[in-house]
N, C-alpha and C positions, 0 to 999 in steps of 0.2 A: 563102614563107619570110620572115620580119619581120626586118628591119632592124635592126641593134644599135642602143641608144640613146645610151650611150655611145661615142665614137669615141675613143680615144687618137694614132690614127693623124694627127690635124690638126696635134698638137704636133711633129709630126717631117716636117712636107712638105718644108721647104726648110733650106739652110744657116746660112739667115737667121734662120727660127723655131727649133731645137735649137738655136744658139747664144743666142736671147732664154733657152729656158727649161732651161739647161743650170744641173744642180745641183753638180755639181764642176767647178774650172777649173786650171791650169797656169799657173803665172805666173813670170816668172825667178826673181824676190824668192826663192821658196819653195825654189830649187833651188842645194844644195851642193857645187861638184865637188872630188871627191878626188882630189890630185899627188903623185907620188915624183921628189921630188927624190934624185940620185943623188950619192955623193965623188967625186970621181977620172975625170971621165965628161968628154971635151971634145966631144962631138955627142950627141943623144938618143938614147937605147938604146929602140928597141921592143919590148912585154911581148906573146912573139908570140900567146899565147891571150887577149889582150885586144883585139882591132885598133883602132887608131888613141888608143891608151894609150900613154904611153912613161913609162920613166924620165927626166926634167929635168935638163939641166946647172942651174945656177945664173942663168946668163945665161937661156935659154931659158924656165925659168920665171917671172924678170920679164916676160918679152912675156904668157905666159900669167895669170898674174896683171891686169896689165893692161886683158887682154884682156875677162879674166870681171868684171871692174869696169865696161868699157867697155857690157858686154852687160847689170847690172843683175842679175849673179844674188846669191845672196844671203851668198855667202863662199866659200872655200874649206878645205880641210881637206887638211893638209900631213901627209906620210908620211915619213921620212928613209932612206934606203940607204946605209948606211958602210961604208967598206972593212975597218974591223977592228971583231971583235965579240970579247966576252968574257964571261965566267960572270958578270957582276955589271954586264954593259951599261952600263958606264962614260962610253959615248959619248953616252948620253944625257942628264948631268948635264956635258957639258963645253959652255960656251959658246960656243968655237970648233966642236962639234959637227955635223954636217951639219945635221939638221934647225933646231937653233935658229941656226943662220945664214940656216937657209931663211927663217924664223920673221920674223928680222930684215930680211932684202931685201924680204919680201913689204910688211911693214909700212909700210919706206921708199919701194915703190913703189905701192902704195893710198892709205895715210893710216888715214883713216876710212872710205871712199868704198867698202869693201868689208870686211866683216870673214874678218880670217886666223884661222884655226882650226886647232889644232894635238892631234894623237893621241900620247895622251900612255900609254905602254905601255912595257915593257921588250924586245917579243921582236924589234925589227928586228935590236937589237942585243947581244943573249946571244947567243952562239956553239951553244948549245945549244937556242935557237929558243922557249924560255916565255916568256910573261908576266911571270912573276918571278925573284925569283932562288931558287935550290934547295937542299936542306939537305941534310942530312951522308949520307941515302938517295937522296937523287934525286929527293923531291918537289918541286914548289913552296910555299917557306914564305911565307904571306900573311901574316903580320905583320912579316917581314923585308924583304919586297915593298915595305908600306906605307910604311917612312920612306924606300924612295928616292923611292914616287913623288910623295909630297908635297915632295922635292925637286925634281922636276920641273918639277911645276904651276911652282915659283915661277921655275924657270929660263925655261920656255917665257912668261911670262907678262912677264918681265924683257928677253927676248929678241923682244918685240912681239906677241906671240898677246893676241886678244880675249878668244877661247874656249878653253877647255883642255879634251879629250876623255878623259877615263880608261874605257880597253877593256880592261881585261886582266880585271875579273870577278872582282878580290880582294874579300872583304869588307871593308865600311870603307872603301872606296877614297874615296870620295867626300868622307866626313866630313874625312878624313886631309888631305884635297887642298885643300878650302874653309878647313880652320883655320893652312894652311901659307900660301895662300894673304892670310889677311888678315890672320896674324902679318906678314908681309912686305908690308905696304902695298897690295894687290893685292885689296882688298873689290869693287875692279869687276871682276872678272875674270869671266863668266861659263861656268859648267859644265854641258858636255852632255853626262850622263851616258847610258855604252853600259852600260845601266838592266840590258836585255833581251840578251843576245848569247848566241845559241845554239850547240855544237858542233855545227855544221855540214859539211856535203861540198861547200858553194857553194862555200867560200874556195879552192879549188886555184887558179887562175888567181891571187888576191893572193899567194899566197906565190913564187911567181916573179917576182911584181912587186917583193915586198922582200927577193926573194934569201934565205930562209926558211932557217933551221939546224935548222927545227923535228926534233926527236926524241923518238919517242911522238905522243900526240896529248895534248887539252886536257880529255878529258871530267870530268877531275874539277872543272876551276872553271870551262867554259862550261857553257849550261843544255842541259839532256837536254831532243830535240827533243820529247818527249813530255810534257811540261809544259807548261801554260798557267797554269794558278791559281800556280804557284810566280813565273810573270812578275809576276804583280802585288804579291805580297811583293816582291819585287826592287827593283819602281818605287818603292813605297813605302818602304822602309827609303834607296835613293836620295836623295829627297824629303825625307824627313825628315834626313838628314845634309846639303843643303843645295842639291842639285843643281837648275839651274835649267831644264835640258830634258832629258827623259827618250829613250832611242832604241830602239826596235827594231830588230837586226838578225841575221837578213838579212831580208829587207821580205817578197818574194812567196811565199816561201812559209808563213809566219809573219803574213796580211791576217787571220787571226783573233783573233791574239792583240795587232797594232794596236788594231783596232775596241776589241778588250778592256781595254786600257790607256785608249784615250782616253777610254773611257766611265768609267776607275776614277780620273783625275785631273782636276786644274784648270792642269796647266802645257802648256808647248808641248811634242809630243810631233813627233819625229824619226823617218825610218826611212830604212835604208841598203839599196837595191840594189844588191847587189854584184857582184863579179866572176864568181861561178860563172853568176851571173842573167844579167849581159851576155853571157859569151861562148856561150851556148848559144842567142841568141837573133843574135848576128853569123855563130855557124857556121851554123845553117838560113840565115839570109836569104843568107849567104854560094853555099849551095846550090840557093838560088832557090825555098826551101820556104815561105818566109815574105815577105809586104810588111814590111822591114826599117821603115820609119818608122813604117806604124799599128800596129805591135809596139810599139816601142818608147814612143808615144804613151799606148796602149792598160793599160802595163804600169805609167807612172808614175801618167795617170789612177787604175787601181785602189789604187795606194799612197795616193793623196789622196784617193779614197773612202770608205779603210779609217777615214780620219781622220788621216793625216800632216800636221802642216803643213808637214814642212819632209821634205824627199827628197835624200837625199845619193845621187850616182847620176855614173857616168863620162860620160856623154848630157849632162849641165848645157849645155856652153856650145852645143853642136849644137839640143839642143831650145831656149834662149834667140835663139840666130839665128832660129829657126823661128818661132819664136812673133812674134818683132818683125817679120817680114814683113808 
C-alpha cells in the first residue's frame, strides 16, 4: 500500500502549529456587543430566553460600557426600552428619550476609547411594534418613516453616538439619514447600514428583550429569506446612498449570502448573530448536548470565515475575556 505524498495532517499536529497556520482569527477589535437599556428599571431585569442578557438600568450600563472598553472590543450597539410607546414613536426623537440618554452616558463614560453605536429604528417605540410609522390602512408608510428617521440619526448623533444604525429596511433610509446627518454638522458620523435584514424567526427572543408591541409581522419591508441576489441590490443602492458599512443579519443562517456581499463590495461588511442563534445554542448546552464554548467559538469563527469583519453578537465581552487569557 504506497504512502500518501502529500500529508496535510503535519499542519494540524499541535496547538502550536494550527494556530501558526490558522487562516481566520477572533479578535475583540472585530467584536460588537449589543445592550438594552431599560426606563423605569432600578435593578437589571433578565431576558429569560437569552441567559445571561439583561435589560440595563442606566447605572448598570455604565459599568458595562466600561467594561467592554476595558476588554478592547470594538463598540457597542445601544437598544432603548421605554416605558411609553406611541403610533409615531415619539420617544425616539425626544432627547431626554431612554435610548439617547443611554447614547449620552455611554459617551461620557468611554470618550473615544470605544465607539457607541446606536440602532436607530422606530419599533421599540410604536405601540403597535413596526418599523415605521403607519398610514390611514395599516400599512407602514416609508416615506413618512423617512423624515422621522433622518430626525433621528441627527438626534442620536447629538446625543453622542459615533455610529448610527438604520434597521428598519425602509427604502431610502440611508440616503435620508446621511444628508440629515450632514445638513446638521454631523459629516463624521458613521453609518452602519442594516444593508441585509431578513424576516426572520431568529428574532423571538429580541422582542422580549425590547418588550415588542409588534402586530402582524414585517414581511413586507424585511427580506424574504429566499433571496440572495435581491441582498446585493440592497448593499448597493445602501452604498451608493452613502452608507459606510454594510450588515447582514441574521449571520448563521444567511453565511451564504455574507461570503456573497463581501465578494460584491469594497466596504467593511458587518454581520449580527442574534438572539434566536444565541438562545438555541445556551438551551442545548444548557442541556448538556453541546460544549457551550467551542459552540460558541465555532459559530463566530464561521461568521468571520463567511467574510465578517466585524460580528455584533451577545458573547462580545465573554469571548473578549477568553481570547485575552
Amino acid at each position: 500500500m504506497p504512502f500518501p505524498a502529500d500529508r496535510p495532517r503535519r499542519l494540524r499536529q499541535s496547538p502550536a502549529m494550527r494556530r501558526l497556520v490558522a487562516e481566520t482569527h477572533v479578535q475583540p477589535s472585530q467584536l460588537i456587543l449589543p445592550m438594552f437599556i431599560a426606563e423605569g428599571i432600578t435593578e437589571p431585569r433578565p431576558i429569560t430566553s437569552m441567559p445571561g442578557v439583561v435589560q440595563h438600568t442606566r447605572d448598570t450600563a455604565r459599568k458595562a460600557y466600561a467594561e467592554a472598553a476595558a476588554l478592547g472590543l470594538g463598540g457597542v450597539m445601544l437598544f432603548g426600552v421605554p416605558e411609553h410607546k406611541d403610533a409615531q414613536g415619539s420617544g425616539a426623537l425626544d432627547p431626554e428619550g431612554i435610548l439617547n440618554v443611554a447614547l449620552a452616558d455611554a459617551r461620557a463614560e468611554v470618550g473615544d476609547d470605544l465607539l457607541v453605536m446606536s440602532d436607530l429604528c422606530l419599533d421599540e417605540f410604536t405601540d403597535h411594534g413596526h418599523c415605521g410609522v403607519l398610514d390611514a390602512q395599516g400599512r407602514v408608510d416609508n416615506d413618512a418613516t423617512l423624515e422621522i428617521y433622518a430626525q433621528m440619526g441627527v438626534v442620536q448623533a447629538e446625543s453622542g453616538a459615533h455610529v448610527v444604525g438604520p434597521s428598519g429596511m425602509m427604502d431610502g433610509q440611508v440616503g435620508v439619514v446621511r444628508s440629515a446627518l450632514d445638513a446638521a454638522g454631523h459629516d463624521d458620523t458613521v453609518i452602519l447600514a442594516y444593508a441585509v435584514k431578513y424576516s426572520s424567526a431568529f428574532y423571538g427572543p429580541f422582542r422580549e428583550a425590547v418588550g415588542s408591541s409588534l402586530q402582524g409581522d414585517r414581511k413586507t419591508y424585511q427580506q424574504d429569506p429566499a433571496n440572495s441576489r435581491e441582498a446585493i441590490r440592497e448593499v448597493l443602492l445602501d452604498i451608493d446612498e452613502g452608507a459606510d458599512i454594510v450588515m447582514v443579519k441574521p449571520a448563521l443562517s444567511y453565511l451564504d449570502v455574507i461570503a456573497d456581499v463581501r465578494a460584491a463590495v469594497d466596504v467593511p461588511v458587518a454581520a449580527y448573530n442574534i438572539s434566536g442563534e444565541m438562545a438555541m445554542v445556551e438551551a442545548a448546552a444548557a442541556n448538556g448536548w453541546l460544549d457551550r464554548e467551542r459552540t460558541i467559538d465555532e459559530i463566530i469563527l464561521s461568521i468571520r470565515r463567511a467574510g465578517a469583519e466585524i460580528v455584533l453578537t451577545y458573547w462580545a465581552a465573554e469571548l473578549a475575556a477568553r481570547l485575552s487569557r
